[in-house]
Backbone as a printed PyTorch tensor [residue, N CA C, xyz], in Angstrom:
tensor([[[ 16.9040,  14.7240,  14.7450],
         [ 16.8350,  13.4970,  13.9810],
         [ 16.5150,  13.8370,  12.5370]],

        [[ 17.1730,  13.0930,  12.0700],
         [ 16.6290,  13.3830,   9.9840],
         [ 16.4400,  12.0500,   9.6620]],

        [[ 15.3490,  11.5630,   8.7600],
         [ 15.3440,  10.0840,   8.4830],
         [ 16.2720,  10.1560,   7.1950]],

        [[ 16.5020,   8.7020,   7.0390],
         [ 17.0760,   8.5900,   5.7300],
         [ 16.5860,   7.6030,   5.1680]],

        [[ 15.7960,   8.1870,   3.6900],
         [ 15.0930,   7.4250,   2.9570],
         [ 16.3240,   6.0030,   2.7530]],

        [[ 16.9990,   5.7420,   2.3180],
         [ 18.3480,   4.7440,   1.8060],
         [ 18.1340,   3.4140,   2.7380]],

        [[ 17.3720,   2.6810,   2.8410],
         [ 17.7310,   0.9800,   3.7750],
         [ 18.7590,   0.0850,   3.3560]],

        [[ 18.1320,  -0.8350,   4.0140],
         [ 19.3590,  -2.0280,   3.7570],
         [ 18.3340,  -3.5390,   3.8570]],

        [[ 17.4510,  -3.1500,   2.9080],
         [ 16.2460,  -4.8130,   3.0370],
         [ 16.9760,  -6.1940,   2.8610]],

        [[ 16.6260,  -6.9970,   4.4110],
         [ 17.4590,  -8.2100,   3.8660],
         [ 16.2700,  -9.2600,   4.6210]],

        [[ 15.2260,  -9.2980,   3.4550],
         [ 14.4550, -10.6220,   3.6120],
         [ 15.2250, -11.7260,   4.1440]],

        [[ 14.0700, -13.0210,   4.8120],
         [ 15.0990, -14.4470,   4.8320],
         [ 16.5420, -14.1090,   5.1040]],

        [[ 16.7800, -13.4470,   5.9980],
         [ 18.3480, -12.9700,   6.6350],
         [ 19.1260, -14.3830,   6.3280]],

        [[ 17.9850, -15.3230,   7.3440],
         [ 19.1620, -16.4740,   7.5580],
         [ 19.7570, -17.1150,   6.1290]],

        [[ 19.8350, -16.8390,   4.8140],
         [ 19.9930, -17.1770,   4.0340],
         [ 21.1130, -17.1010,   3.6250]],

        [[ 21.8550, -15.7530,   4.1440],
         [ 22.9860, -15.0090,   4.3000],
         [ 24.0410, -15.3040,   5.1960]],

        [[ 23.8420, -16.7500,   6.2200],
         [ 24.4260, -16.9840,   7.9160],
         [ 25.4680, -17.8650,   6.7700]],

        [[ 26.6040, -17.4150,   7.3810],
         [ 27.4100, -18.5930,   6.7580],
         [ 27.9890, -19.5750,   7.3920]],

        [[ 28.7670, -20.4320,   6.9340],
         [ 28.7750, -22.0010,   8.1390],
         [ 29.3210, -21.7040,   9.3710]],

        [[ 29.9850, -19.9570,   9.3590],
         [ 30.6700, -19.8650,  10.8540],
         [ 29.9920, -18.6080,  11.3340]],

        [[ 29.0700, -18.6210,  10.7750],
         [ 27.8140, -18.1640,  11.6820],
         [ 28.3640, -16.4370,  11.3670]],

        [[ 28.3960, -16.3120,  10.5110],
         [ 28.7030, -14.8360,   9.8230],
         [ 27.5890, -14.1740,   8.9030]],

        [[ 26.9400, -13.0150,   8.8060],
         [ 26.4480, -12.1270,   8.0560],
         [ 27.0620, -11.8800,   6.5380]],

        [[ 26.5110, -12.4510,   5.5850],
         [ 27.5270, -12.2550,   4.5080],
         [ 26.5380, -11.9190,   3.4730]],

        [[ 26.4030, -10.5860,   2.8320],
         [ 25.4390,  -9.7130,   2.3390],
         [ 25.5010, -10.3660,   0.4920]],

        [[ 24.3120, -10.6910,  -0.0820],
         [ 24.6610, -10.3180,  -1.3610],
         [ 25.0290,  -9.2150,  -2.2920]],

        [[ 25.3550,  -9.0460,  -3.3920],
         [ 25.7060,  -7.9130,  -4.4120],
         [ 24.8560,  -6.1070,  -3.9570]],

        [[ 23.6590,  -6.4660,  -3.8690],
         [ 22.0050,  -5.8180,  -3.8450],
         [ 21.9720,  -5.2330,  -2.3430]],

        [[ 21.9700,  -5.9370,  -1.5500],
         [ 22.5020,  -5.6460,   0.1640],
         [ 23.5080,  -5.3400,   0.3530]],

        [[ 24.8270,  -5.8520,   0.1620],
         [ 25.8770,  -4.4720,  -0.0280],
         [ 25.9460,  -3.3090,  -0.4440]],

        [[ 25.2800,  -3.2450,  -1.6970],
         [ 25.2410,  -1.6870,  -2.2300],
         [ 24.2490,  -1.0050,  -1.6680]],

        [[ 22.9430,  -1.5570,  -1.1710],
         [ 22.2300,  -0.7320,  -0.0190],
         [ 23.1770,  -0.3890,   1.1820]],

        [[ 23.5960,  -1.3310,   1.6210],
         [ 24.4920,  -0.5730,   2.9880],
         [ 25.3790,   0.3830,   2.7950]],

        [[ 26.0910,   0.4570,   1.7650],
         [ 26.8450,   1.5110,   1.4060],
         [ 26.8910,   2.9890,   0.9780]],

        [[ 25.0370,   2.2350,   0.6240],
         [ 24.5950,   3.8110,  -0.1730],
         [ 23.9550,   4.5920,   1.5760]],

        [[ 23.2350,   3.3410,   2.3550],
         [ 23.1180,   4.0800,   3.0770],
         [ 23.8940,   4.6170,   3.9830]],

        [[ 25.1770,   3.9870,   4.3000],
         [ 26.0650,   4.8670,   5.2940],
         [ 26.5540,   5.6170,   4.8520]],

        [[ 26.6140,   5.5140,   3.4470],
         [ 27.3010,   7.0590,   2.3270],
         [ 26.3660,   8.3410,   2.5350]],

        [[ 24.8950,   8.1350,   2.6110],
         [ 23.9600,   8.7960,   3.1780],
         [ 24.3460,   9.5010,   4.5170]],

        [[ 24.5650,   8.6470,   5.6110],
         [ 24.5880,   9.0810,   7.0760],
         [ 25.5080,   9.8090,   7.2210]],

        [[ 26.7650,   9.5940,   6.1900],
         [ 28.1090,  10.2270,   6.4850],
         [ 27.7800,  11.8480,   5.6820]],

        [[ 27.0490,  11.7680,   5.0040],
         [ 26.7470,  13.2580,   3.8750],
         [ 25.8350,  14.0910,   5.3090]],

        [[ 25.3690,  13.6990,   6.2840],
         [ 24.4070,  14.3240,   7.0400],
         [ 25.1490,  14.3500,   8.3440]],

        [[ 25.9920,  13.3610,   8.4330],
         [ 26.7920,  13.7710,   9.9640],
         [ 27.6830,  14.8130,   9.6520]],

        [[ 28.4730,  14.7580,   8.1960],
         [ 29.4280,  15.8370,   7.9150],
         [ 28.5850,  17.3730,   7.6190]],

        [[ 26.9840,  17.2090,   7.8000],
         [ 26.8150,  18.3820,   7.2850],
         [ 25.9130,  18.8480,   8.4480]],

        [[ 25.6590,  18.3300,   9.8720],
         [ 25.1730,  18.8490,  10.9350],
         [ 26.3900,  18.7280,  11.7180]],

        [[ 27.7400,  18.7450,  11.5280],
         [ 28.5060,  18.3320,  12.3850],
         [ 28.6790,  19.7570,  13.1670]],

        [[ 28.9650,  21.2940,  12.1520],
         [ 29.0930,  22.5140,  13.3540],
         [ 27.5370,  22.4290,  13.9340]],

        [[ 26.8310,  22.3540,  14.3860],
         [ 25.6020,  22.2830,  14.9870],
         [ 25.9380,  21.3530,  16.2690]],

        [[ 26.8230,  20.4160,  16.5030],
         [ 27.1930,  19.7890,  17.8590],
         [ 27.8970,  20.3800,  18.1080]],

        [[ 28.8270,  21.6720,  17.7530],
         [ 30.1330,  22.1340,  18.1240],
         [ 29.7290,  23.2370,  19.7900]],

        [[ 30.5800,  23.0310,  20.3750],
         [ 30.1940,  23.6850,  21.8610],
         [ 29.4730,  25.3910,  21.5650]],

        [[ 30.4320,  25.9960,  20.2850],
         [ 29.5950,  27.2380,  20.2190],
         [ 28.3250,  27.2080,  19.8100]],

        [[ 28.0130,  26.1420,  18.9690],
         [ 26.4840,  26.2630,  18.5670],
         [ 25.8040,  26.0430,  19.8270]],

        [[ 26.1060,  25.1530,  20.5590],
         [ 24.8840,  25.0610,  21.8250],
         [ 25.5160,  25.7150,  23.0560]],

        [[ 25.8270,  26.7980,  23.1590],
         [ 25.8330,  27.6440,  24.3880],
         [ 25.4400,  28.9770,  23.9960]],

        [[ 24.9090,  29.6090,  22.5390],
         [ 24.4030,  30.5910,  22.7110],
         [ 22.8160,  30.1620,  21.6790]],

        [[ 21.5280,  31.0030,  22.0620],
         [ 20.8750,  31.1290,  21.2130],
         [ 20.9760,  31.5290,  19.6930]],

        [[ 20.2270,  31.2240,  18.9460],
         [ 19.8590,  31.9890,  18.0860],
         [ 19.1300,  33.6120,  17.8820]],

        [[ 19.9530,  34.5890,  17.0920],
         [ 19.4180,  35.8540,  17.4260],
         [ 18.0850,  35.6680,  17.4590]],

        [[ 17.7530,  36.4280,  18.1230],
         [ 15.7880,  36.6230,  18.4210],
         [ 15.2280,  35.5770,  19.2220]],

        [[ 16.0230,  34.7020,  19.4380],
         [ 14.9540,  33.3870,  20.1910],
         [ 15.8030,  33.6990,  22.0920]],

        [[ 15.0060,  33.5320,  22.7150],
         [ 15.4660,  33.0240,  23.8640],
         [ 15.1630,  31.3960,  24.3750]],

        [[ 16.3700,  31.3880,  25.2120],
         [ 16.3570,  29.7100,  25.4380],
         [ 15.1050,  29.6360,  26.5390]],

        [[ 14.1860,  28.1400,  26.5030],
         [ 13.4560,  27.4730,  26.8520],
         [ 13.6130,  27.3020,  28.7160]],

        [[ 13.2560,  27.6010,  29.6380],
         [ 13.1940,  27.7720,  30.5860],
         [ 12.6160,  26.4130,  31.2720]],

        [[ 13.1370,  25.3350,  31.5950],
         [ 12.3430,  24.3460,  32.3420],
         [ 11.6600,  24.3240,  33.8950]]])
């Protein structure tokens, strides 16, 4: 897990419900959401070989794997 400082604050949500019952972000809340999935996407593209099957079927030199 990595946190990511970047939110998406949306006080008084319902302020935002529109007459057909839709989520509709102002100027300020859009550009938070964007910055933060622009965030998530900079960290999924940069742990992505780390899910790859070779990373998790061998150790790291010097470590042996965890024995349950």
């Amino acid at each position: 897990m990595v946190p990511l400082p970047e939110t998406v604050a949306t006080p008084f949500f319902d302020q935002f419900i529109n007459g057909q019952g839709e989520f509709v972000p102002n100027a300020v809340s859009g550009k938070a959401a964007h910055d933060m999935l622009s965030e998530l996407l900079r960290w999924t593209t940069a742990l992505q070989p780390l899910r790859s099957p070779q990373a998790t079927t061998k150790p790291a030199a010097g470590l042996t794997p965890a024995v349950a």
